[in-house]
N, C-alpha and C positions, 0 to 999 in steps of 0.2 A: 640690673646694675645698681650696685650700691650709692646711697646719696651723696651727695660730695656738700660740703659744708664750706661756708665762708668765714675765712680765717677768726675774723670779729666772734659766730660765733661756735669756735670749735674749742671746749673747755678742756678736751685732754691732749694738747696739742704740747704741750709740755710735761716732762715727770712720768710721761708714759712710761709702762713697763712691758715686757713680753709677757702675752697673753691678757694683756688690759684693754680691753674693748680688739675691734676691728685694727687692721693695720693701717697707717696714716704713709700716705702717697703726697708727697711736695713736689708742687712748680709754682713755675712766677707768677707775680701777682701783675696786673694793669691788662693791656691789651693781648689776646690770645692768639694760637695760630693753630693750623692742624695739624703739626707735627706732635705737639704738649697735649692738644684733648687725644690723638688717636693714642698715643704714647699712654695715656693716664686708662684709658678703656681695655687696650693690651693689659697692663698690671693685674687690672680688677678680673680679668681671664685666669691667671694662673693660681696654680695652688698655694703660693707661696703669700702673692699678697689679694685674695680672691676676696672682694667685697672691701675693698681700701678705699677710709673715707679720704678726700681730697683739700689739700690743704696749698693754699695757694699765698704765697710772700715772697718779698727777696731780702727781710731779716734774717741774717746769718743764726740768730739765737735763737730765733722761729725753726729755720731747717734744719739744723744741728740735730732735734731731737726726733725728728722723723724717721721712719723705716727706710722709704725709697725716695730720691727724688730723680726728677728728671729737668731737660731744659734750662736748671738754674744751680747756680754754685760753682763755676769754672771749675770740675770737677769728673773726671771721668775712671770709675773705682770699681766694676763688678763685684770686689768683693766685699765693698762697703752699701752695695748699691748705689752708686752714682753715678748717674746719667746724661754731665749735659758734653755739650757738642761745639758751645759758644769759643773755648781759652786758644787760648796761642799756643800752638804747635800741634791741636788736636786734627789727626792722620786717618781714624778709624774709619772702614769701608766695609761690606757686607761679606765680601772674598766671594771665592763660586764664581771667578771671574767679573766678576760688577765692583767698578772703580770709581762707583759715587761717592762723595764722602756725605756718611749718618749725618742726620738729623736723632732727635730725641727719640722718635718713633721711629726710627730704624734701628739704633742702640736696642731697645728695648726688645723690638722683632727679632733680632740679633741673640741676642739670649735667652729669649722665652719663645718664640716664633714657633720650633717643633714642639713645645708642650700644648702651646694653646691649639696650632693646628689638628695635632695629636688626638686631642680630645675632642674638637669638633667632628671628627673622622670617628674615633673612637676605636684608632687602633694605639699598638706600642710607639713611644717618639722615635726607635731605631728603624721602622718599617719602609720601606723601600715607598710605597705608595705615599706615605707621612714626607719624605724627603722629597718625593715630584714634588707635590702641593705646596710644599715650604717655600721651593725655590721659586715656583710661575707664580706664588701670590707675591713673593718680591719684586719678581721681575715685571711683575704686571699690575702692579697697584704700588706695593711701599715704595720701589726707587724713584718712582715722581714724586712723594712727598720728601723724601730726603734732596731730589734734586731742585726743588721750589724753594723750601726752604734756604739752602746752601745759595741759591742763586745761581744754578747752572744752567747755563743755557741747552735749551732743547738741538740746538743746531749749532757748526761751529763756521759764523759768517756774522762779521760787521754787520749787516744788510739790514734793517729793520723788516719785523713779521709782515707776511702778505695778511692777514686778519687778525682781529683782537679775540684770545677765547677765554672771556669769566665765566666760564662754567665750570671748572676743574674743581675738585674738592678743596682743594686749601681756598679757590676766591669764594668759595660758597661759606668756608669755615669764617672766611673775615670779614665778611661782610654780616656774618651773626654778632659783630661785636657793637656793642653799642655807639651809632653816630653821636658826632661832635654836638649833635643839638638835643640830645635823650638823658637819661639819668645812666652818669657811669659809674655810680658808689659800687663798692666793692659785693653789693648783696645783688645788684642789679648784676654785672658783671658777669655772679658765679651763677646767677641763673642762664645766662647765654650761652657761658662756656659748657652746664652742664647740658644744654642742648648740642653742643660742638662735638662734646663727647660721646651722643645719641646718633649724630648723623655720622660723624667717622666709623663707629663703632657697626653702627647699622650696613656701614656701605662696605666695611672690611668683612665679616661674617659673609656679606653677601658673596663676596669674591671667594672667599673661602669655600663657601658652599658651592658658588660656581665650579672650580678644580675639581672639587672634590667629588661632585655629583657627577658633571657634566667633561669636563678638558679631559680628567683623569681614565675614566673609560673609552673616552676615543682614543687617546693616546696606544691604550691595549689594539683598540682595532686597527689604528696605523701598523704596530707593533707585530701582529697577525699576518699583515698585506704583505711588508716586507720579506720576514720569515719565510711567507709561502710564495715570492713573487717568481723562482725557478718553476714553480709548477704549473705557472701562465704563462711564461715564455723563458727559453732555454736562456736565453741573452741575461737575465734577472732585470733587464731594464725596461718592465711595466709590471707595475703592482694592481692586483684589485682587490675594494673594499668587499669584505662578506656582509657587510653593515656599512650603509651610509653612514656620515660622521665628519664634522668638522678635521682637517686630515691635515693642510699645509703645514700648519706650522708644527705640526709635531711631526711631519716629514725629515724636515730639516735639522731637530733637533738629533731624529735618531740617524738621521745616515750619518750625521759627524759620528754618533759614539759608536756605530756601529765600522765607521773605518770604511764609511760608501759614498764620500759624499758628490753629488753632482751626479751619480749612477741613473737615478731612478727618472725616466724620460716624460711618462705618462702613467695618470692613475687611470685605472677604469671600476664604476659604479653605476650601480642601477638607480634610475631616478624613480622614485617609486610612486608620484601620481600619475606618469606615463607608459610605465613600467617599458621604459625602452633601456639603453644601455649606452654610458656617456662614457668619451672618450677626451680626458682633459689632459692635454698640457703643462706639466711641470715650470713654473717661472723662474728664471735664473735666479732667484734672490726671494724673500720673504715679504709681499704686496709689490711685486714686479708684473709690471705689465709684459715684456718681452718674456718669452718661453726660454726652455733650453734648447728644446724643436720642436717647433711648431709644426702641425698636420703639413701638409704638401701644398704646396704651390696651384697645382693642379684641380685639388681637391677642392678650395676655399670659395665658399659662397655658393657652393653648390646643393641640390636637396633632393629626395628621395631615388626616384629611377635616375634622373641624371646626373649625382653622384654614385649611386651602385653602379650605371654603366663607365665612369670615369675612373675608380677606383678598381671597378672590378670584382667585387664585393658586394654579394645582394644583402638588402637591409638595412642598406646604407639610408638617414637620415637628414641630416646635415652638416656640414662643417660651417662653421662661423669665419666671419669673411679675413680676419686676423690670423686664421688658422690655432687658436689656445681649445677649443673644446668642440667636438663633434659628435656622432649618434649614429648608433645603427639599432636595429629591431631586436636584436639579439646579441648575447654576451658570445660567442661565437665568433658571429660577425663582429661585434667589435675589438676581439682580440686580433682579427684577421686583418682590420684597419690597422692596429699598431703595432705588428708587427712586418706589414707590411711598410708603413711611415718610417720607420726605423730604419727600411732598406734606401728610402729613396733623399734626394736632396730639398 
């Protein structure tokens, strides 16, 4: 990452010309937040302003002659480069269905998000795989900092929180700013902030890396189960994994696009330090405890011969006493568990 300099002293902060040193990145100067350092680290990503030293003020005569700025200027111009989020009547939202309103670091994800993504993948920005990743790193990391900032609440209830949580990235990014009893000259400062920049920076990549490495090839193997799930049962309503793999939530994401949704009852997979064969329950909704059908009545809390003789079905393992996930010895048998679960109430 490129160095970010403090205003005091950055001597080509004015008079710049295109092609004269590195390109210069503005925001505010005094107290920082995570939406400006994760915002200033995005820029320094892309090609356009890749390795932009940091220029931090709120003189109008200072910003004026900058490439980009963000956070500062009551100003929102893509095609001047200008990025804040602060003025009165500013409406901008990420679209893709998400109705948060930006922060500085969403604006910016916003316009640069599939180049930077893109390149950390290391495919084209129009690539279908490029457009997952773009959207679950927003959905899963940037909309909390655009909604922190904005002040949106997590929930919609008067009610004060059941706990307090400062561990979220933007109270870790404030709490790097210098207390009321420390040195807070402006050189002090951009040393803090350009650690703000280091831990945003650091934890965004990681997210990125996570989609990319890890979400984005499950997603395939969800993608698989479905596709093939008439070949496990006639009904289409039980999928199984060919490959373990984190699966719920990209369950739900494809049976809406796929025009299925609530179809799919129970997944079945092989747990592979027991190599038996699990038979889970589908939750009406995404971290629901309640199923859409749960295993049987009949069946629940029962274990090896006295559920195989209860169900009827040798192999049988266990059913868990809620009825959300069961076992039998074999992939077999446990297709013959849900589909028979299927028939019954």
């Amino acid at each position: 990452m490129a160095t970010a300099e403090p205003i005091a002293g950055n001597k080509r902060k004015m008079g710049k010309t295109i092609g004269d040193g590195p390109p210069l990145a503005g925001t505010h100067s005094g107290s920082f937040h995570c939406d400006e350092a994760l915002g200033c680290f995005l820029l320094q990503q892309t090609a356009k302003f890749g390795g932009a030293d940091i220029v931090r003020s709120r003189d109008p005569e200072v910003l004026k002659g900058l490439d980009v700025i963000i956070d500062v200027g009551g100003v929102y111009d893509p095609a001047s480069d200008r990025y804040d989020h602060h003025q009165r009547g500013f409406t901008e939202v990420f679209g893709h269905g998400f109705n948060t309103k930006l922060s500085s670091a969403g604006l910016v994800y916003k316009h640069y998000g599939r180049e930077i993504v893109a390149s950390a993948m290391g495919l084209p920005s129009d690539s279908p795989e490029v457009e997952a990743v773009y959207l679950a790193v927003y959905k899963n990391f940037m909309e909390s900092i655009d909604a922190i900032d904005n002040g949106v609440n997590q929930w919609d209830s008067d009610a004060p929180p059941k706990y307090v949580n400062n561990t979220h990235l933007s109270a870790r990014v404030g709490r790097l700013n210098p207390d009321w009893n420390q040195d807070s000259s402006e050189e002090a400062t951009m040393r803090q902030f350009r650690a703000a920049m280091e831990l945003t920076g650091s934890e965004f990549t990681e997210a990125v890396q996570y989609y990319a490495k890890s979400w984005l090839p499950a997603r395939k193997h969800v993608q698989e189960a479905l596709d093939q799930r008439k070949e496990v049962h006639p009904s289409g309503r039980i999928m199984k994994l060919n490959t373990f793999c984190p699966w719920k939530e990209h369950l739900y994401g494809l049976e809406e696009e796929m025009g299925i949704q609530g179809e799919i009852l129970y997944c079945l997979y092989e747990d592979e330090r027991e190599r038996k064969w699990r038979i889970q329950a589908v939750g009406v909704a995404p971290g629901s405890f309640d199923s859409r059908k749960a295993l049987p009545v009949p069946w629940r809390g029962l274990r090896d011969a006295e559920l195989s003789a209860a169900c009827g079905i040798p192999g049988g393992v266990f059913v868990h006493a809620s009825g959300f996930i069961g076992g039998n010895d074999t992939l077999e048998g446990a297709v013959a568990m849900a589909a028979k679960a299927l028939e019954m109430e």
